[in-house]
C-alpha positions in Angstrom: 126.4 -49.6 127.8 123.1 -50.2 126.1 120.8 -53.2 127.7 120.2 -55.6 125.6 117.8 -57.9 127.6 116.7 -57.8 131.0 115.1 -61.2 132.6 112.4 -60.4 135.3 110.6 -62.9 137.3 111.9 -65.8 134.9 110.3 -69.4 136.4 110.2 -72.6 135.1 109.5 -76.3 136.4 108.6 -79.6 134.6 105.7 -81.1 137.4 106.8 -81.0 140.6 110.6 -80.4 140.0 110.9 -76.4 139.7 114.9 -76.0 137.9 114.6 -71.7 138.9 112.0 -69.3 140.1 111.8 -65.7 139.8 115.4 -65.3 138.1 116.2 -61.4 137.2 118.9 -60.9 135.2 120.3 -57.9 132.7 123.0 -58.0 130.0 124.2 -55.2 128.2 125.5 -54.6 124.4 129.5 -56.1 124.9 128.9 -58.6 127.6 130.5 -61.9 126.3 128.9 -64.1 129.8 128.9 -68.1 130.3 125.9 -69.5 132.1 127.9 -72.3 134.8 125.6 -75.1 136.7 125.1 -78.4 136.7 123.5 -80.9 134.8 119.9 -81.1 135.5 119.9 -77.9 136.8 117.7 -76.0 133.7 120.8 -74.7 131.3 119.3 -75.3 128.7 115.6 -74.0 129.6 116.9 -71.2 130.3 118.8 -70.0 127.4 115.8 -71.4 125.4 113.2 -68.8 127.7 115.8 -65.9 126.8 116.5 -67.0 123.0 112.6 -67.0 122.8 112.5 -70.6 121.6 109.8 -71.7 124.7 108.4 -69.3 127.6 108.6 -68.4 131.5 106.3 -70.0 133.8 103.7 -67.5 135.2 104.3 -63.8 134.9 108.3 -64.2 134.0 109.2 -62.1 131.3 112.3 -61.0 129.0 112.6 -57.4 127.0 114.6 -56.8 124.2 116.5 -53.9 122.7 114.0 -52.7 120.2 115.0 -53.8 116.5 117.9 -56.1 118.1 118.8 -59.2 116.3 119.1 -62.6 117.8 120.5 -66.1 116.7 120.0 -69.4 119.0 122.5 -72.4 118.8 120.9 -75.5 120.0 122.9 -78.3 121.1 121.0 -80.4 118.6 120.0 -79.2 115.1 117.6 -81.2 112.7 117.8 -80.5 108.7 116.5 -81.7 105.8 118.9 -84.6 105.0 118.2 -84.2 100.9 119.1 -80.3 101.4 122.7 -79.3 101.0 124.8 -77.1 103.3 124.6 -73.9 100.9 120.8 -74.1 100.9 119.9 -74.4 104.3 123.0 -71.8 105.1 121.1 -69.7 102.2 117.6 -70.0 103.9 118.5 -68.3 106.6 120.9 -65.1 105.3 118.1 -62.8 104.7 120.3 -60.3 105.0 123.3 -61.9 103.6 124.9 -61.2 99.9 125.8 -64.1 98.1 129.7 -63.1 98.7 129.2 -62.8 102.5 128.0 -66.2 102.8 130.7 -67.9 100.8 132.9 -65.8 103.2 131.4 -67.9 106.1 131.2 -71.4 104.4 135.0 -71.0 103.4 135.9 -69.8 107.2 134.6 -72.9 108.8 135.8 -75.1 106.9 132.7 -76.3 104.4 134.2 -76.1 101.3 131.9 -79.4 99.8 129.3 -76.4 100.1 126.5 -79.1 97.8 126.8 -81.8 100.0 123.9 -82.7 101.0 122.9 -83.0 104.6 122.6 -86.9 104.8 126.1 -87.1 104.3 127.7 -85.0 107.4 129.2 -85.7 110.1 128.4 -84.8 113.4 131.3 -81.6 113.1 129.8 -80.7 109.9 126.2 -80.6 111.1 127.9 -78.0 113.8 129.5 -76.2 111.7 126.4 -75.8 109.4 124.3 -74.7 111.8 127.1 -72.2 113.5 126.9 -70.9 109.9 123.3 -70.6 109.8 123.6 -68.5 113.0 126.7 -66.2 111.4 124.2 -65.2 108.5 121.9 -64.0 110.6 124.5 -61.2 111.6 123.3 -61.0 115.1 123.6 -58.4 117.8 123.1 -61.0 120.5 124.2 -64.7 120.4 122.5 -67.6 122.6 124.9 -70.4 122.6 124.0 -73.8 124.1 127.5 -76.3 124.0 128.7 -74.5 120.8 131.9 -76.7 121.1 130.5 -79.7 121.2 131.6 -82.4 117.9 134.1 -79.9 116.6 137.1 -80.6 116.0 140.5 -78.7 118.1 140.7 -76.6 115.0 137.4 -75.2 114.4 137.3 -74.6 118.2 140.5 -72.4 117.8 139.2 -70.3 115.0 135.9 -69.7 117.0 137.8 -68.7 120.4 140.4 -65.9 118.4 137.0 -65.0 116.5 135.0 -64.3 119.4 137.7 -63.2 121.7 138.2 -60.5 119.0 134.8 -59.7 118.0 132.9 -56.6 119.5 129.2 -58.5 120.0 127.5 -59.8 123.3 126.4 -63.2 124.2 125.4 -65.5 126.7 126.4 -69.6 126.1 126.7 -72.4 128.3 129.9 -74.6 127.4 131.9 -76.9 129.2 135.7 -76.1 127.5 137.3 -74.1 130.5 140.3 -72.6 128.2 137.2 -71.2 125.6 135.1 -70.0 129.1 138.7 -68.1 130.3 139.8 -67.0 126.3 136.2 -65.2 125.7 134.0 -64.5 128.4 134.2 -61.4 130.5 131.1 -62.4 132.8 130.5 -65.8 134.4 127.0 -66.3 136.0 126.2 -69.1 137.9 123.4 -70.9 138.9 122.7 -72.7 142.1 119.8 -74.1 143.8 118.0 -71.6 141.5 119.6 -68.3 142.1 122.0 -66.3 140.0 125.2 -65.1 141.1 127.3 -63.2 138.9 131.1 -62.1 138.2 132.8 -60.2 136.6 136.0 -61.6 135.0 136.9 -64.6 133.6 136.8 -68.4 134.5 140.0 -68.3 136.3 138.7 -65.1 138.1 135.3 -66.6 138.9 136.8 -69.3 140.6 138.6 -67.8 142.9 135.8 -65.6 143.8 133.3 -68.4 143.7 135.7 -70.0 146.8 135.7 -66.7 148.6 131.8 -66.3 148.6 131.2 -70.2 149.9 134.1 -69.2 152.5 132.0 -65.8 153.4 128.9 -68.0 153.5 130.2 -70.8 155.7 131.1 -67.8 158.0 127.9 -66.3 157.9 126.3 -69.7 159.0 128.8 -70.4 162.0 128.1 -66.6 163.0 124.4 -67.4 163.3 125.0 -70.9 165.2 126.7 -69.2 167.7 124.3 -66.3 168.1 121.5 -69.1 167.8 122.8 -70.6 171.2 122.5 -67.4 173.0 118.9 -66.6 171.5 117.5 -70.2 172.2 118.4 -69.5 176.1 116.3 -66.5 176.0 113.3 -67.9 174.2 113.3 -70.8 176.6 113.3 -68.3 179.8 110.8 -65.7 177.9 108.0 -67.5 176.5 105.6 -65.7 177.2 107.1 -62.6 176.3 104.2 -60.0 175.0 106.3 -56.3 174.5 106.9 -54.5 170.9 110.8 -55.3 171.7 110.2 -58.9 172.5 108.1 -59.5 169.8 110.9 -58.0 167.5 113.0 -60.5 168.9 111.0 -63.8 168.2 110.5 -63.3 164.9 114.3 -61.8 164.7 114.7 -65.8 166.3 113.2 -67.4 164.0 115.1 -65.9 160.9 118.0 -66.7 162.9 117.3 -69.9 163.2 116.5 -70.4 159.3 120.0 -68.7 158.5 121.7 -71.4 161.0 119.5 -74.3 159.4 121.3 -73.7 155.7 123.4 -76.7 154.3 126.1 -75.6 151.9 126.6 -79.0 150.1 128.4 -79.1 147.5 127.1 -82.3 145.5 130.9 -83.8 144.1 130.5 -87.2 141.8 132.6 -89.8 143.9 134.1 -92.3 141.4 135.9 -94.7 143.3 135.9 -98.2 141.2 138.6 -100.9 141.0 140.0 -101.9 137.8 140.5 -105.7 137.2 144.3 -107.0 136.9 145.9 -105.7 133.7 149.3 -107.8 131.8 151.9 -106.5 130.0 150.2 -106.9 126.7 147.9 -104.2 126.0 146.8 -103.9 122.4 149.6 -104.7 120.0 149.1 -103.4 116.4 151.5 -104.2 113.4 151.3 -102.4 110.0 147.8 -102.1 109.7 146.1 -100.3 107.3 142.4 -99.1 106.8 140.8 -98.0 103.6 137.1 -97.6 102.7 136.2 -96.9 98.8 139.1 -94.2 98.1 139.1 -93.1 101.9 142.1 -94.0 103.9 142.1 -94.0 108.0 144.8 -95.6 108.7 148.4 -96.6 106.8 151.3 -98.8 108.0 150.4 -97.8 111.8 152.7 -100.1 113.7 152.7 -99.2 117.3 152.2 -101.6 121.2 150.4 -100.2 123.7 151.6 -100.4 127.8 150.1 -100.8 130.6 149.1 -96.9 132.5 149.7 -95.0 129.3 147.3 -92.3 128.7 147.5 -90.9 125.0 145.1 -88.5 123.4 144.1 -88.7 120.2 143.5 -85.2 117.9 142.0 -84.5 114.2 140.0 -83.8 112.1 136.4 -84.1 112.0 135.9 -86.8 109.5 139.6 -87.9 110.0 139.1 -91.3 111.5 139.7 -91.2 115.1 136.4 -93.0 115.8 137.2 -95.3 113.5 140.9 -96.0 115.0 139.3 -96.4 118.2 137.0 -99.3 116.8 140.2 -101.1 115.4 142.2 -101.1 118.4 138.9 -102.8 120.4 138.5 -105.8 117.8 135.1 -104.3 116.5 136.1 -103.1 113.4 138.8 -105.4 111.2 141.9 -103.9 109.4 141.8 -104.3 105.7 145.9 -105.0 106.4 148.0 -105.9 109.2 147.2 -107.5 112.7 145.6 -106.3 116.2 146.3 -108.3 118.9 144.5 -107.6 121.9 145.8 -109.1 125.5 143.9 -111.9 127.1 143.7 -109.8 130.6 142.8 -106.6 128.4 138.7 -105.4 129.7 137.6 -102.9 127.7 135.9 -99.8 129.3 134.5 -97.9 125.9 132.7 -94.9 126.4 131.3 -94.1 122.8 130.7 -90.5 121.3 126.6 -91.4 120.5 126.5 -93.2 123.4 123.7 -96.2 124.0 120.1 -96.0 123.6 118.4 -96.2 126.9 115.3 -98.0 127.2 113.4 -94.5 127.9 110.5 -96.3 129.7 113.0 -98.1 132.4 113.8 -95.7 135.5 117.1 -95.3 136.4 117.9 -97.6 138.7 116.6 -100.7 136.6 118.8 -99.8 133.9 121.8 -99.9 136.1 120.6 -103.4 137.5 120.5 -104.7 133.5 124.4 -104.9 134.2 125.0 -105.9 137.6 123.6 -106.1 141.1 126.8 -105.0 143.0 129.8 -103.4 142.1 133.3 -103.6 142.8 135.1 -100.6 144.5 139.0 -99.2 144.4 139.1 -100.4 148.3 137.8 -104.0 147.2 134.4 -104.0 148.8 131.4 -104.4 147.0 128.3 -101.7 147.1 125.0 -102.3 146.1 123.9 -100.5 143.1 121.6 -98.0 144.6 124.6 -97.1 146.9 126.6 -96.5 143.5 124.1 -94.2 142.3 124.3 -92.1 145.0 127.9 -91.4 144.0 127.4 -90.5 140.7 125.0 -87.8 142.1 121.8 -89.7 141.6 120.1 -89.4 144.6 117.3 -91.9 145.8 114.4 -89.3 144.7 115.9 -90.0 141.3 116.5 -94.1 141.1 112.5 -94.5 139.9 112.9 -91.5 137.4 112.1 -92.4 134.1 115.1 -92.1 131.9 113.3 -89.7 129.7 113.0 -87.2 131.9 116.6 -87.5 132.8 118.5 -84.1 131.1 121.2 -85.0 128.2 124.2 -84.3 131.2 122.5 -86.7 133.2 121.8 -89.2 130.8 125.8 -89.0 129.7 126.6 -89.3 133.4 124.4 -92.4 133.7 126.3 -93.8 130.6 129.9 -93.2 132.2 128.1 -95.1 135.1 127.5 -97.9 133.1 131.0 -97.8 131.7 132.7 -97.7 135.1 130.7 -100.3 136.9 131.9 -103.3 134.8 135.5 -102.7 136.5 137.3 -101.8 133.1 141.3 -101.7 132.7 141.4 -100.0 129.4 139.4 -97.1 129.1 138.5 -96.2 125.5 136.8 -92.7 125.6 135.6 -90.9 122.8 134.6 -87.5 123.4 133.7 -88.1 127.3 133.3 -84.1 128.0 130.4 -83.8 125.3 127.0 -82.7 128.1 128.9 -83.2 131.1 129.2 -80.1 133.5 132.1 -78.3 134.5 132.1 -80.3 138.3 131.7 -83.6 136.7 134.7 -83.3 134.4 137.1 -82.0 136.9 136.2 -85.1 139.5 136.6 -87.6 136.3 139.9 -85.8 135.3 141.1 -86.6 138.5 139.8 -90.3 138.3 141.6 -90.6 135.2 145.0 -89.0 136.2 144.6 -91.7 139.1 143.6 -95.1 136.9 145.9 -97.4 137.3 144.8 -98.8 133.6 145.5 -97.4 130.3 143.3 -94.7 129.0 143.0 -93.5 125.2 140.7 -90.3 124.5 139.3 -89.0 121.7 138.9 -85.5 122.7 137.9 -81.6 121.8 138.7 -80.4 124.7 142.2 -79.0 125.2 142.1 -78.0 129.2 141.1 -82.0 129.7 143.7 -83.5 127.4 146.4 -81.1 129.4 145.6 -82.7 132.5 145.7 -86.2 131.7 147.6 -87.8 128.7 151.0 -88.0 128.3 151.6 -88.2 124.7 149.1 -87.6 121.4 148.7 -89.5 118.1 147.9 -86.7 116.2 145.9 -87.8 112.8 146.9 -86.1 110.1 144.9 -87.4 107.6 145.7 -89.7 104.3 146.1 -92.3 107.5 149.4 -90.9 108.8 149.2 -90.6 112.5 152.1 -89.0 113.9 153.2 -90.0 117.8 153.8 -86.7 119.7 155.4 -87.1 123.5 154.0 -84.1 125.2 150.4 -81.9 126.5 147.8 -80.7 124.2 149.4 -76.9 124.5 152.6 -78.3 124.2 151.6 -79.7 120.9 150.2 -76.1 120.1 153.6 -74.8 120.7 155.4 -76.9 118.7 152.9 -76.3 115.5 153.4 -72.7 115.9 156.9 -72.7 116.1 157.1 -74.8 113.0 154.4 -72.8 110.9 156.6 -69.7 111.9 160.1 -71.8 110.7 158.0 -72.1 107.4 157.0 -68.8 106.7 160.6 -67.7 107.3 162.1 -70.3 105.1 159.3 -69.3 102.4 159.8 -65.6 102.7 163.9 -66.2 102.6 163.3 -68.3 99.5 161.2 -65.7 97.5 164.3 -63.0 98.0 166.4 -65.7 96.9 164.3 -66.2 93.7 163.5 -62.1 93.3 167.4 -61.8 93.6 168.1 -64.7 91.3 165.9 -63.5 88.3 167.4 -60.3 88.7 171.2 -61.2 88.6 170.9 -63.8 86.1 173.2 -62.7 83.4 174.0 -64.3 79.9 177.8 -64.4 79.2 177.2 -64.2 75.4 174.8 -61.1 75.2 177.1 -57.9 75.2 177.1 -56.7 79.5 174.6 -54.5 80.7 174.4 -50.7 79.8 174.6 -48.8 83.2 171.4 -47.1 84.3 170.4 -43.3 84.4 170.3 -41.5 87.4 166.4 -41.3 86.8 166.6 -45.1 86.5 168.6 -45.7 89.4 166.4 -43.6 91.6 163.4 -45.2 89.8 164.8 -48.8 90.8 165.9 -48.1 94.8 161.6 -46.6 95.3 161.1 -49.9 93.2 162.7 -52.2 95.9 160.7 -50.0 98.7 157.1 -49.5 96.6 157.7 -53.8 96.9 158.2 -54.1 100.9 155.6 -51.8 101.7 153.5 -53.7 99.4 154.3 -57.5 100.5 153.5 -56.2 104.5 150.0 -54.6 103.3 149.2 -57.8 101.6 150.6 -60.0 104.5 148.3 -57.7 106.8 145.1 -58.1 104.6 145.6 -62.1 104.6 145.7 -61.8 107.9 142.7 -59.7 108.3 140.6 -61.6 105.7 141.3 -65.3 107.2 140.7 -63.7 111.4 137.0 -63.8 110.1 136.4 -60.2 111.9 135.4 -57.9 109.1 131.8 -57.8 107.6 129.6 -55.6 105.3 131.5 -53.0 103.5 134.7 -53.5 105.4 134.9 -57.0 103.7 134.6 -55.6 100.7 137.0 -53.1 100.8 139.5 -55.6 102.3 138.6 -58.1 99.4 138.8 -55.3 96.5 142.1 -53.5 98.1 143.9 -57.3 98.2 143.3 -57.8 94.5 144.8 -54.3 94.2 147.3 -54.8 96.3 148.5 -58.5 94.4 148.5 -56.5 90.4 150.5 -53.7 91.8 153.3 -56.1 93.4 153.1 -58.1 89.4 153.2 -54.9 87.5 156.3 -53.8 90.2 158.0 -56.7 90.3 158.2 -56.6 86.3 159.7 -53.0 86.2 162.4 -54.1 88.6 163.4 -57.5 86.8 163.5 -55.0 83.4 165.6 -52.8 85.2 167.8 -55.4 86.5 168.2 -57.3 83.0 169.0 -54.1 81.7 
């Protein structure tokens, strides 16, 4: 395998807090690999140092492949809100025809191709700037959260297309089925190293447990060989030989290997919930339109108490806005919502709040409360709290601006938690969080003794917690499904394959149908030649070889895996393929009616 990059010496710090030094690192043409740490940790700095978007501190450096192509995907992307999505998609296809990039507008999704910027939503904005970096037709993609604001369907389309597709690249993401669906190489970083493995999420994890098992053996090994050293040292101080001088400094990296901690920083959320009634929310026929837009029509449905439902769609679809409804900030246009009097809203909003950036952390957790409230009923001290949501004391006079965007979204949940909610209204909770965060507030969740609505993209955290989906299906129809996420899946596939069946049974029918339709006062049919017999039976198998080549080019055409000429060819043979089955089809009717 060729090497596309190699990482030698990579550093980087931000004052006094260094996030990696001297970090080596090679990846070859083919490796699909998923950078795992947590938040604060430098992620993001470092895909930026290999994309070449900033630098390595001191004499860190990063080779390319000669001639090899790269495209970055920030987490955040910033466009000209008067452009439209086909122009800024355009500015970047240098090497794009004009084809190719409809091709890649059409597969994601952006069919209002002249809409212009200002009017996007956050999935859109994603989607134009995952388009921007498809243009490019890169060797080597550098993804940072490239699931983040899309919705389950986009997310879908780019998990078969990258499973499928033969490129390398290096992302950091948070959705665990995408990490176990693509990668083939998961590297992590801790306390500034690398460690790598081969293998998928799944496979990681279990070798991740077997090197911290390895470790915490290595450590007891040395405490116990420590004991038996430290007795020697105390009765040979003065020890001056080649041999004993060997075997003080042989101590004293003994004694270093016995000092190491493994501590494995978990969030602790342990907060009580305040005394929930039967009455939830209760909602009766409502109905929400805007201009010619509808979110919501005739929805009729009472919440109870310690139901968790998710809640799937579209971007653009109006789950956010469903979510405002059901919490009295936003009013129906028709029907009621009647929220319970013991109902405390805990509402964990996709943009989150705005920070005052210039307050440290600690003060902006005191702007709520002093103390809070615990599952065991006692009452901590908010510093104490802190420490539980992994900001330790070196962090409570930290400026909020220098927090990370995982930390500042874990400091939000704080906020959320602290005021003792008994309805938790999340909307998109896993967006910047890291993989160890989300699986200690999955099992919070599965815990609460509240109800819990999400608004969520990712698939592995709706399996482990709700119960039952509204699934918005646009045109306001929301459609109540009593099952998982995958289960949902399932049951989609299953019906789209009952459809296709139904369809294809229908067309015979209708093939069949024009051909035997008869008039009983035209004289009966003249019976055919042998040369027209023959002629008809290579008819009927000209048509099924023909109806599975076109099947298999619509296939191929929507899996997004074909480029350059192949696309072309593909695109030219289906047109082909389509006029052959009309001028076949019309020889057999005219043989039939005959």
């Amino acid at each position: 395998m060729a090497s596309y990059l190699q990482v030698e010496n990579v550093s980087k710090s931000y004052g006094p807090k260094v996030l990696f030094k001297n970090i080596n690192m090679n990846i070859n043409e083919g490796d699909k690999i998923a950078l795992i740490a947590p938040n604060g940790t430098g992620k993001t700095s470092f895909l930026r140092i290999l994309a070449g978007v900033e630098g390595s501190d001191g004499d860190g450096n990063v080779k390319f492949m000669k001639d090899i192509q790269i495209a970055f995907l920030a987490q955040d992307n910033i466009y000209d809100p008067d452009r439209t999505i086909r122009e800024i998609v355009s500015q970047e296809a240098k090497n794009c025809e004009k084809y190719e990039i409809e091709e890649i507008l059409y597969s994601l999704k952006l069919y209002e191709a002249d809409k212009p910027v200002s009017q996007l939503s956050g999935g859109e904005l994603k989607r134009v700037a995952i388009a921007c970096m498809f243009v490019k037709k890169p060797q080597f993609l550098v993804m940072d959260e490239p699931t983040n604001h899309l919705d389950l369907e986009t997310i879908e389309y780019l998990e078969d297309y990258f499973s499928r597709q033969k490129c390398t690249l290096l992302m950091v993401t948070h959705d665990r089925y995408f990490l176990d669906r693509v990668c083939n190489r998961i590297v992590e970083m801790a306390d500034g190293t690398l460690y790598s493995y081969d293998g998928n999420y799944s496979y990681y994890l279990q070798k991740r447990e077997e090197r911290m098992a390895n470790m915490r053996r290595d450590i007891d090994r040395a405490r116990n060989l420590l004991r038996t050293e430290l007795d020697w040292m105390r009765r040979m101080p003065c020890a001056r030989g080649t041999k004993a001088k060997y075997r003080i400094d042989a101590f004293y990296d003994l004694k270093e290997r016995a000092g190491q901690r493994i501590e494995e920083k978990n969030l602790n959320i342990n907060v009580k919930s305040s005394r929930l009634g039967k009455k939830i929310v209760n909602c009766s026929h409502v109905d929400f339109k805007w201009d010619n837009w509808t979110g919501l029509k005739d929805f009729t449905y009472n919440f109870a108490p310690g139901e968790k439902i998710g809640i799937v769609g579209k971007n653009g679809i109006g789950k956010s806005t469903f979510l405002n409804i059901i919490t009295g900030e936003l009013a129906p246009t028709a029907g009621e919502v009647q929220i319970g009097e013991t109902v405390s809203f805990g509402y964990y909003r996709q943009q989150g709040i705005e920070f005052n950036q210039d307050n440290t952390v600690v003060e902006a957790v005191r702007e709520i409360a002093e103390v809070v409230t615990l599952g065991d009923g006692k009452s901590v001290p908010v510093s104490t709290f802190l420490n539980y949501f992994l900001f330790p004391p070196s962090m409570h006079y930290n400026k909020i601006e220098k927090l990370s965007g995982g930390e500042k979204r874990r400091l939000y949940l704080l906020t959320v938690l602290m005021r003792n909610p008994n309805v938790l209204i999340l909307d998109e909770p896993t967006n910047d969080l890291d993989i160890l965060t989300l699986n200690v507030l999955e099992e919070y969740l599965k815990d609460f003794e509240g109800s819990v609505i999400i608004v969520s993209h990712d698939r592995f955290f709706l399996d482990k917690i709700v119960d039952h989906l509204f699934v918005f299906e646009g045109e306001g129809v929301v459609k109540d499904f009593v099952g998982s996420y995958s289960e949902y899946r399932e049951y989609i596939k299953e019906k789209e394959k009952e459809k296709k069946a139904l369809e294809r049974a229908q067309m015979q029918k209708n093939v069949q149908k024009k051909g035997c339709q008869a008039n009983p006062q035209q004289p009966p049919k003249r019976k055919l030649s042998y040369k027209e017999q023959r002629e008809l039976e290579q008819l009927e198998k000209d048509l099924e070889v023909l109806e599975t080549e076109k099947k298999v080019l619509e296939e191929t055409l929507s899996g997004g895996e074909l480029q350059g000429d192949s696309l072309r060819e593909a695109s030219v043979r289906i047109g082909e393929v389509i006029a052959l089955l009309d001028e076949k089809e019309m020889r057999w009717l005219e043989l039939n009616d005959n």
